[in-house]
PAPA-990046 format. One record per residue (C-alpha): residue in one letter; x, y, z; chain; residue number from 1. Coordinates in steps of 0.1 Angstrom, whole numbers, plus 5000, padded with zeros to 4 digits. Last residue first. Layout:
<mifis>
 rest   c1   c2   c3 kette  nr
    A    X    Y    Z     A NUM
...
</mifis>
This chain:
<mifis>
 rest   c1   c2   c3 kette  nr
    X 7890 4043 3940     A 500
    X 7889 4023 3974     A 499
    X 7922 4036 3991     A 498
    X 7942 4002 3978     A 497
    X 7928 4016 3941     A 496
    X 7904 3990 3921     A 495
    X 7925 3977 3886     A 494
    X 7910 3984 3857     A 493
    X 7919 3957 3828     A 492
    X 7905 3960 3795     A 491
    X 7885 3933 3769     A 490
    X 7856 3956 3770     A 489
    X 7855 3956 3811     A 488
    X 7875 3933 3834     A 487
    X 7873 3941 3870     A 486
    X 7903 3944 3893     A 485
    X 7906 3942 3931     A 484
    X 7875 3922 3935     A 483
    X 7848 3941 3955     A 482
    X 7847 3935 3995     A 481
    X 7844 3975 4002     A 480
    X 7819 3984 3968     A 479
    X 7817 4017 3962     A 478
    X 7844 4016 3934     A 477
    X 7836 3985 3921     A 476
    X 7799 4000 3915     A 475
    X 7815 4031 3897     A 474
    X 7834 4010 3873     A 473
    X 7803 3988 3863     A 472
    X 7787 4015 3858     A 471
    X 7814 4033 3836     A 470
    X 7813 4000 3818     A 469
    X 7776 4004 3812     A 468
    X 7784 4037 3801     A 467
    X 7806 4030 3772     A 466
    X 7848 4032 3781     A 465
    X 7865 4045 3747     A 464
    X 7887 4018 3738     A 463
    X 7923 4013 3745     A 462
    X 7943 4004 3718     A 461
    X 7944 3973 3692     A 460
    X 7910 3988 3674     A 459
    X 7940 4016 3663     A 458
    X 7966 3989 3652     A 457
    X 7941 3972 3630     A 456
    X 7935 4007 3612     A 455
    X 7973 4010 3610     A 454
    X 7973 3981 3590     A 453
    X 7943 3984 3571     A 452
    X 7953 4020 3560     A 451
    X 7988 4007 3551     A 450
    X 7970 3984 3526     A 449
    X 7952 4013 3513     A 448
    X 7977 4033 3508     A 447
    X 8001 4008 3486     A 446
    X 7974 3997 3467     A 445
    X 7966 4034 3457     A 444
    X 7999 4042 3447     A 443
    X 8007 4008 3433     A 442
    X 7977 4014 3410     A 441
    X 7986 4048 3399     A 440
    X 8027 4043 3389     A 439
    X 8051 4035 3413     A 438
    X 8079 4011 3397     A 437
    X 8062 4020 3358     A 436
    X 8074 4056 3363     A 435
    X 8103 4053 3386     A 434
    X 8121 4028 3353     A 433
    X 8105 4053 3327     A 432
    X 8132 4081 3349     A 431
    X 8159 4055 3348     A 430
    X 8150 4050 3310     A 429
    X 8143 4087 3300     A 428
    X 8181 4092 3319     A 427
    X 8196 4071 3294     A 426
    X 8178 4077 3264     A 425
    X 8188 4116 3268     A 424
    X 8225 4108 3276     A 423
    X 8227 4084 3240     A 422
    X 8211 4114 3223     A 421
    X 8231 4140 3236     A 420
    X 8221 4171 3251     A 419
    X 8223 4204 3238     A 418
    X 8188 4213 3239     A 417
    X 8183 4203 3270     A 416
    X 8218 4218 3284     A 415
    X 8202 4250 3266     A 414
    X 8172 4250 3287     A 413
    X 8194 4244 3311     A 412
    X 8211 4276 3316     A 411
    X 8177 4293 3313     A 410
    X 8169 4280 3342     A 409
    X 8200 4288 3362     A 408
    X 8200 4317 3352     A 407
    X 8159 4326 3361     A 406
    X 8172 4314 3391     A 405
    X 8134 4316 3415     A 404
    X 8125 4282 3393     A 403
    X 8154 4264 3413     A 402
    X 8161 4236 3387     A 401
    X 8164 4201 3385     A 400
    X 8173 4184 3347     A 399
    X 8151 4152 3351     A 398
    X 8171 4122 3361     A 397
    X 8162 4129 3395     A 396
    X 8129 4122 3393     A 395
    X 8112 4108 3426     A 394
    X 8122 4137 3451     A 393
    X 8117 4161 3420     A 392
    X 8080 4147 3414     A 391
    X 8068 4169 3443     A 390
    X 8077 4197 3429     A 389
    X 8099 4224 3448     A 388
    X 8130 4217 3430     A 387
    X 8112 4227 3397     A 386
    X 8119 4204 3369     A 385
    X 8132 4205 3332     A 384
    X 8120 4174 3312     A 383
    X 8140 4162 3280     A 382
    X 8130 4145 3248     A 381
    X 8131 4111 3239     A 380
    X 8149 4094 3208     A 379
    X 8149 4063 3206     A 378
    X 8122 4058 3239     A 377
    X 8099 4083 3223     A 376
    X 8084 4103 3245     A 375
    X 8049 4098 3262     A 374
    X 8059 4086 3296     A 373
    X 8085 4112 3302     A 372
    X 8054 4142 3296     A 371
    X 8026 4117 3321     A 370
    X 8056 4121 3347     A 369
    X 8062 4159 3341     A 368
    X 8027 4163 3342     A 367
    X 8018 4146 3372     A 366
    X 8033 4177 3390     A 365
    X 8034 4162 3431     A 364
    X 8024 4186 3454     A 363
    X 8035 4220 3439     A 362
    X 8053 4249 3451     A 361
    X 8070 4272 3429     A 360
    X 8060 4255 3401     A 359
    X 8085 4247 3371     A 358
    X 8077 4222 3348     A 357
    X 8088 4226 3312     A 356
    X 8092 4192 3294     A 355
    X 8118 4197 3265     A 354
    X 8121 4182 3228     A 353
    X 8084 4183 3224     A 352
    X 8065 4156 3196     A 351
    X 8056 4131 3225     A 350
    X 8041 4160 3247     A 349
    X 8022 4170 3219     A 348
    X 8010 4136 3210     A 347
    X 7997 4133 3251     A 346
    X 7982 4170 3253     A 345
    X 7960 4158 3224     A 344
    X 7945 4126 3240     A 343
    X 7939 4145 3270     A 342
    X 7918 4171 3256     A 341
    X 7938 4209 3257     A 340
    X 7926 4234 3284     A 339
    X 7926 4270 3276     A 338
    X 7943 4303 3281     A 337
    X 7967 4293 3251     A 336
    X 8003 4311 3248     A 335
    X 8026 4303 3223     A 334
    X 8057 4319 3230     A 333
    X 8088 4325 3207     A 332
    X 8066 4335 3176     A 331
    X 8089 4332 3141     A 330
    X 8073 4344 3105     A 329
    X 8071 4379 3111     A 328
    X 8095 4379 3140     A 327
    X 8092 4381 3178     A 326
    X 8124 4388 3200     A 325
    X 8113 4419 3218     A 324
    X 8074 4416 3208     A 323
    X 8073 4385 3217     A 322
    X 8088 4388 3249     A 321
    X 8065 4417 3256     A 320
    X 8026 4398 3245     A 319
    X 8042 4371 3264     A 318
    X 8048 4387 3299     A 317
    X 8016 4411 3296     A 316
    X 7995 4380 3290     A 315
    X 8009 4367 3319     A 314
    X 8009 4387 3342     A 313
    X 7972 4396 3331     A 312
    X 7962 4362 3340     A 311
    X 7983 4365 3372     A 310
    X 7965 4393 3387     A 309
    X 7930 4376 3376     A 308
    X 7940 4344 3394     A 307
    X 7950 4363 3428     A 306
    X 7912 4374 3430     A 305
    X 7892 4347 3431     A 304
    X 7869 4349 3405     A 303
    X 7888 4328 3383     A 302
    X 7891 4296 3400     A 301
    X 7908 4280 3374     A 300
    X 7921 4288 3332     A 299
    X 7939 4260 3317     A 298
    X 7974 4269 3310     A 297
    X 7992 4258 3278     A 296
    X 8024 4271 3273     A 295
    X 8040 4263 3240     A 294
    X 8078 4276 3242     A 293
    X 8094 4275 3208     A 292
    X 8126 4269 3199     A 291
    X 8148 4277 3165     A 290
    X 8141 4312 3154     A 289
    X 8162 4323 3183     A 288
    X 8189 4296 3194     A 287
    X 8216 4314 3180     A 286
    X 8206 4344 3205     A 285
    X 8218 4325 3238     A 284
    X 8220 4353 3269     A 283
    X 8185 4371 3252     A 282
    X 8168 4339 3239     A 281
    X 8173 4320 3274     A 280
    X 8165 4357 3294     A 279
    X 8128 4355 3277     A 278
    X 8124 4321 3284     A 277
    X 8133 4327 3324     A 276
    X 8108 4355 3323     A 275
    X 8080 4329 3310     A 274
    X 8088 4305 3336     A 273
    X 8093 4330 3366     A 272
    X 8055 4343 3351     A 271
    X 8047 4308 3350     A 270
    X 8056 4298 3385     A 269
    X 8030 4270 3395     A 268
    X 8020 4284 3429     A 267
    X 8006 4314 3413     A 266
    X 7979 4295 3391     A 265
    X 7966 4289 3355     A 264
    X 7970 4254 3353     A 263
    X 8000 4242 3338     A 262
    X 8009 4227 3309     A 261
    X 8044 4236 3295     A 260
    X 8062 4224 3262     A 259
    X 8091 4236 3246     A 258
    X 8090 4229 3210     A 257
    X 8119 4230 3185     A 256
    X 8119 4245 3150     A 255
    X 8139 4227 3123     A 254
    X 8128 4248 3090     A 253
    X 8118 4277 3094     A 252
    X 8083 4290 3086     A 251
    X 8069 4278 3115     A 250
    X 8038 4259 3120     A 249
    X 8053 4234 3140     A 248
    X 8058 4201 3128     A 247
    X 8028 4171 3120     A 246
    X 8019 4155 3156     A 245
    X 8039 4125 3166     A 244
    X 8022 4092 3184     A 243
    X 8009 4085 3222     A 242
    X 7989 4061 3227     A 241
    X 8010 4031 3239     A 240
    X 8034 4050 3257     A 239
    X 8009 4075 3275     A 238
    X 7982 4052 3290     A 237
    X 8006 4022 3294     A 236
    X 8022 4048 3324     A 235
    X 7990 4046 3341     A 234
    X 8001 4079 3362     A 233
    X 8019 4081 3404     A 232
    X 8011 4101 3434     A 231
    X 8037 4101 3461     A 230
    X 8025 4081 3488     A 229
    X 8049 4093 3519     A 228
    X 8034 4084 3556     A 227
    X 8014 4096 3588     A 226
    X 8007 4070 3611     A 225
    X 7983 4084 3637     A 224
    X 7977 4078 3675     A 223
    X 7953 4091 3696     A 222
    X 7948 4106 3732     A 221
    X 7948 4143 3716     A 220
    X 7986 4135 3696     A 219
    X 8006 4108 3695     A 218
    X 8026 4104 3659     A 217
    X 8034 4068 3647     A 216
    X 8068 4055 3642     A 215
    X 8063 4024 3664     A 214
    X 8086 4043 3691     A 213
    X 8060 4067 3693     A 212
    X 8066 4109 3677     A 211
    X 8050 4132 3697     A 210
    X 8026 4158 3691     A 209
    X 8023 4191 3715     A 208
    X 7995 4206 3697     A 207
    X 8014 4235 3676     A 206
    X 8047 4227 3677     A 205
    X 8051 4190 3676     A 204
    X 8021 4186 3653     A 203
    X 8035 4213 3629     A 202
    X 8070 4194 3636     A 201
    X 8054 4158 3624     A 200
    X 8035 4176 3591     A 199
    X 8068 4193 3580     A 198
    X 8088 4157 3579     A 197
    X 8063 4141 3565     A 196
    X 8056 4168 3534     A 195
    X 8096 4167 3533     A 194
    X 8090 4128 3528     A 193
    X 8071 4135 3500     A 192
    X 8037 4133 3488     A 191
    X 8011 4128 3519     A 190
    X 7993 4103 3534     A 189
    X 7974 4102 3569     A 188
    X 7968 4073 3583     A 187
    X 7945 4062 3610     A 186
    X 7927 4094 3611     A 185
    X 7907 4116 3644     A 184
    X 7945 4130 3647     A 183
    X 7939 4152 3615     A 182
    X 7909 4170 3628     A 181
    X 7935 4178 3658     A 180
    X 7958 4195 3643     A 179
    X 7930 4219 3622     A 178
    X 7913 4228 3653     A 177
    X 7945 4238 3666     A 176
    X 7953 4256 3634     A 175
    X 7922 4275 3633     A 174
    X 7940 4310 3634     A 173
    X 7962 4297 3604     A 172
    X 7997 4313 3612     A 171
    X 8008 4279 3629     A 170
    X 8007 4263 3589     A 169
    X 8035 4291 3577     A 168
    X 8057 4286 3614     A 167
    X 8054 4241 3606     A 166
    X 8067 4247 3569     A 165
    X 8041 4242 3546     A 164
    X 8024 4207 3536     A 163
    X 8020 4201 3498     A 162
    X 7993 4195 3479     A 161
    X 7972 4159 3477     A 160
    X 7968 4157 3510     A 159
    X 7950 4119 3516     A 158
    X 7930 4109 3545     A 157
    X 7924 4078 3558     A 156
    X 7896 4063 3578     A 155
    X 7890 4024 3589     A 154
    X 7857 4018 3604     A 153
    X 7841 4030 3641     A 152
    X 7818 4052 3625     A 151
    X 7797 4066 3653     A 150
    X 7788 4101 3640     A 149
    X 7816 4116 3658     A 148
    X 7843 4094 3646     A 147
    X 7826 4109 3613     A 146
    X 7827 4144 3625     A 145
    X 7864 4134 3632     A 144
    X 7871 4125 3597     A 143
    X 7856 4146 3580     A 142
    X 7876 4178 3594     A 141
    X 7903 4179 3567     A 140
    X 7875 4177 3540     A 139
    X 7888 4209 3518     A 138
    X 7921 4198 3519     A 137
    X 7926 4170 3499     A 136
    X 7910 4131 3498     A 135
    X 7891 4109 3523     A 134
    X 7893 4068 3518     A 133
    X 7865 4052 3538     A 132
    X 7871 4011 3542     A 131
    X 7838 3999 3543     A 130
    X 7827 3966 3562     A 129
    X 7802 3978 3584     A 128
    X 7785 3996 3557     A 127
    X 7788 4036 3555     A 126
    X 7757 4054 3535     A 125
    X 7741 4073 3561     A 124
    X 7776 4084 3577     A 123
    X 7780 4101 3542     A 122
    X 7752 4124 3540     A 121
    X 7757 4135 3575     A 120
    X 7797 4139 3574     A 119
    X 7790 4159 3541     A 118
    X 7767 4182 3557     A 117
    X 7792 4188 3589     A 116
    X 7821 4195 3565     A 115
    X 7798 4223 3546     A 114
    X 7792 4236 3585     A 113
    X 7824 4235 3591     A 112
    X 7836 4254 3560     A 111
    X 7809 4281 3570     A 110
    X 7824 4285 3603     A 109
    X 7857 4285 3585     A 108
    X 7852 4315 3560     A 107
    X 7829 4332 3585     A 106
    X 7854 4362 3595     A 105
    X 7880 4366 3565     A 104
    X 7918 4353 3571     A 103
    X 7924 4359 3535     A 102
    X 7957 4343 3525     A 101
    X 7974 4357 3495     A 100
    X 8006 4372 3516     A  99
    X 8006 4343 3535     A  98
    X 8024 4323 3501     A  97
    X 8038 4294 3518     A  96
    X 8016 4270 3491     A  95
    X 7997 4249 3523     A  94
    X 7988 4288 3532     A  93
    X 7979 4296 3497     A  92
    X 7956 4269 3492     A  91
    X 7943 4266 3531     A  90
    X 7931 4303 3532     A  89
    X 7916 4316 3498     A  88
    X 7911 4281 3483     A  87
    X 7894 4263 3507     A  86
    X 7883 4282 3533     A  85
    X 7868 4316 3504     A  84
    X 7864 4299 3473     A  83
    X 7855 4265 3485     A  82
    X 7836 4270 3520     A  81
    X 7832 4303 3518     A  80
    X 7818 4315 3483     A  79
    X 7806 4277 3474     A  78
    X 7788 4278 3509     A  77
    X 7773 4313 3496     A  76
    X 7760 4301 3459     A  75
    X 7744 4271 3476     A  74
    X 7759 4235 3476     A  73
    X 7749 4207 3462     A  72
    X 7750 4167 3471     A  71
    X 7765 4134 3454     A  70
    X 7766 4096 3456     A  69
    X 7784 4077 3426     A  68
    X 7782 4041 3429     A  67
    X 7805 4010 3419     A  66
    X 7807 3976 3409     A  65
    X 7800 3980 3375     A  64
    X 7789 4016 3366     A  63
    X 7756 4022 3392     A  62
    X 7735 4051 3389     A  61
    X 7737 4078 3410     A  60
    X 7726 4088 3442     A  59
    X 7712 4121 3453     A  58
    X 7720 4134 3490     A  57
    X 7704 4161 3503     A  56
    X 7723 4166 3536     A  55
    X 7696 4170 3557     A  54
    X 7697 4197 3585     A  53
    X 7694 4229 3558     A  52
    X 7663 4214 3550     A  51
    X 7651 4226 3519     A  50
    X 7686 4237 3508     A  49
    X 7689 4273 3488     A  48
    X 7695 4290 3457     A  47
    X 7706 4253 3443     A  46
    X 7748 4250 3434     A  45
    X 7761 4222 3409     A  44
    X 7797 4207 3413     A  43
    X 7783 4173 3420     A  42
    X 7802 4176 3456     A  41
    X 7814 4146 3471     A  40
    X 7812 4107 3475     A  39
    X 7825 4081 3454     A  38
    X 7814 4043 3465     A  37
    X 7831 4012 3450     A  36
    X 7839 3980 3445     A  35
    X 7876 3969 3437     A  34
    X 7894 3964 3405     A  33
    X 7875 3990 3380     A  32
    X 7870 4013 3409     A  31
    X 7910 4022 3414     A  30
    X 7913 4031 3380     A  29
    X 7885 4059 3383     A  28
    X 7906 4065 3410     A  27
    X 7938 4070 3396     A  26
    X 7923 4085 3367     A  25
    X 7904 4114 3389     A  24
    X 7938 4119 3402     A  23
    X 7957 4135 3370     A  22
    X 7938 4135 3339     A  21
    X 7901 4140 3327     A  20
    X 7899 4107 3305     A  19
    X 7892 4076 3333     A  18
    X 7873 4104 3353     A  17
    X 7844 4109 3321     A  16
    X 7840 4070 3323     A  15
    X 7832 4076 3364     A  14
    X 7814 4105 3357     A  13
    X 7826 4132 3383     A  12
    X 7831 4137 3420     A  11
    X 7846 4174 3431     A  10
    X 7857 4179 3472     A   9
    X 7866 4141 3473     A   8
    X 7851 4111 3494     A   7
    X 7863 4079 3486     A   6
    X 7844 4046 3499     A   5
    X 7862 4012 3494     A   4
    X 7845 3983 3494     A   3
    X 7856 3951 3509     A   2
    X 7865 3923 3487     A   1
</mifis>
């Protein structure tokens, strides 16, 4: 079985991956069945590189079949390359939010140079045989250093957040160099089919990209299949642990939780969220004293800027709806500026009546999936979700809202609420039926068997001509009784009637 190499920003303990949540499960998950290599960043910064020229690779021990390889960075390639590139440029960008963007001299020379270190660590470790699996944002360019670098094997990339309208991605001064990055990959896979959709006309626009009549896009003298992997959970995870929590610490009798976990970021809409809360209490009073919303959101990237702002949204937000609707013995919002283990989050996602999930903008939102997969199938609760998640294109039996309408939102808060028993287990068993049909192990089975495909398809095409062939080329050329083709590499070049 060929092994597959993945290369992420952030690599972690293999057994600590299968209980951190979201995509570190998929592939911890992924390396149980097939043999491995994870390469990235061990998330641990050194005052300075001995030789900035060598990647400063460490290797880890072995777990099974597979092998953690990791390098540092210094203080100021973590402030460009991952705060600054990264996070200050692509994440807002890739979000439609240009109003955050910092388009700051040395951010992408720096996130070259951090690219270039891990194409040189990595390209030491390829074998022949590897299939090399990169994943998000922050390692667009890989790829093509690592065409660079000689590796001739399969290369895929995975976007893991959304892609922007083509006129938001154009605004990126690098987004020529970012275009063709991409076109150095045999497959490219994104979320939705909206993600698709905006990827093709970005190519269109900004590099002249066209779409083949085998589907793939054409682009720089290569070819590209860019396709739709939404992200999926280990559904078994969540129904077969997950079990009630004792009630709410309320007072009154019969109080409801809402329940939102989200990390603390503006493209995930918690001040829309929290406001929307507030109007749901004030339009529908009868429910006060009888609904909670528990709002869990994992602090991230705090010294960036935009995260402070919204911290302080938010504590303003709550500490002012509670003190409108609040009573001595009744809270309306829990908020917890902290993460939550695994295990935890899955019992209090069982014991919630609603699922609260309403980015603005978000790649997929596992937590909506990992929330249906840990209700109770008699008697399940109900997931509210944002338009602009990911998960909406697969879950349509979740009540769909535009986050921006707080009336809208609050609107079905109460349809939640409201909702019958017999209509709740019916939509939890179409949505539980998308759930198991696509969970994390199709997803990754699904990728990587396209990657072999449209690897095959590339080694198909015309090869780059080496210079014995451009020899051999040049000699027909200058020669008058020369055959009038030669064949080179498997190709045909035919010899000119003027002699070229």
């Amino acid at each position: 079985m060929r092994r597959i190499v993945v290369v992420s920003n952030r690599v972690m303990d293999l057994k600590k991956a299968a209980q951190a949540g979201g995509v570190a499960v998929a592939i911890a998950d992924l390396f149980r069945v097939r043999p491995g290599l994870w390469f990235g960043w061990n998330g641990k910064l050194v005052d300075t590189h001995d030789d900035p020229k060598a990647p400063d690779v460490r290797i880890g021990k072995a777990v099974g079949a597979s092998t953690l390889a990791t390098l540092p960075l210094t203080p100021d390639e973590h402030r460009d390359y991952y705060l600054g590139y990264s996070n200050s440029v692509l994440w807002p960008v890739f979000h439609n939010r240009l109003d955050l963007a910092r388009f700051e001299a040395g951010f992408y020379a720096r996130y070259m140079e951090v690219n270039e270190r891990f194409a040189r660590g990595l390209a030491a470790l390829v074998q022949p045989d590897d299939i090399i699996w990169i994943h998000d944002y922050h390692l667009i360019p890989l790829g093509g250093m690592l065409r660079r670098a000689g590796i001739t094997n399969p290369i895929g990339f995975f976007l893991h957040i959304p892609v922007p309208p083509s006129q938001a991605f154009l605004a990126v001064p690098e987004h020529r160099e970012l275009a063709q990055a991409l076109t150095a990959y045999d497959l490219v896979g994104l979320q939705t089919q909206a993600d698709v959709a905006n990827l093709i006309q970005f190519l269109e626009d900004s590099v002249s990209g066209r779409i083949l009549q085998d589907g793939r896009i054409a682009a720089f003298d290569h070819r590209l299949a860019i396709e739709s992997f939404p992200v999926g959970i280990d559904a078994d995870a969540f129904v077969c642990g997950a079990k009630a929590i004792p009630p709410l610490a309320q007072s009154t009798d019969g109080v409801q939780r809402i329940i939102g976990v989200d990390r603390l970021d503006y493209s995930k809409g918690l001040p829309e969220k929290f406001r929307a809360f507030g109007h749901f209490l004030e339009k529908y009073p009868a429910y006060r004293r009888k609904i909670v919303l528990s709002q869990i959101a994992p602090p991230t990237r705090e010294s960036v800027e935009a995260y402070h702002d919204i911290r302080q949204t938010l504590e303003a937000l709550s500490g002012k709806i509670n003190g409108m609707f609040g009573e001595l013995d009744w809270v309306p919002i829990h908020y917890i500026y902290r993460s939550a283990p695994r295990d935890r989050l899955r019992d209090i996602y069982r014991a919630s009546r609603i699922g609260f999930f309403t980015p603005l903008r978000d790649g997929m939102n596992l937590v909506a999936k990992e929330y249906v997969a840990s209700q109770n199938p008699a008697d399940p609760g109900v997931p509210i979700l944002s338009r602009f998640a990911g998960a909406a294109e697969q879950l349509v039996d979740a009540l769909i809202v535009n986050p921006y309408n707080l009336e809208e939102t609050a609107d079905a808060i109460k349809t939640a609420l409201d909702m019958e028993k017999s209509e709740r287990i019916e939509r939890y068993s179409r949505l539980m039926s998308v759930i198991r049909g696509y969970d994390s192990a199709a997803w990754s089975a699904s990728f990587l068997v396209t990657l072999e495909a449209a690897a095959k398809e590339r080694s198909r095409a015309v090869a780059p001509l080496t210079p014995s062939m451009r020899a051999s080329m040049a000699k027909l050329a200058r020669t008058p009784h020369a055959p009038i083709a030669l064949k080179l590499g498997g190709q045909v070049f035919k010899r000119a009637s003027n002699g070229k």
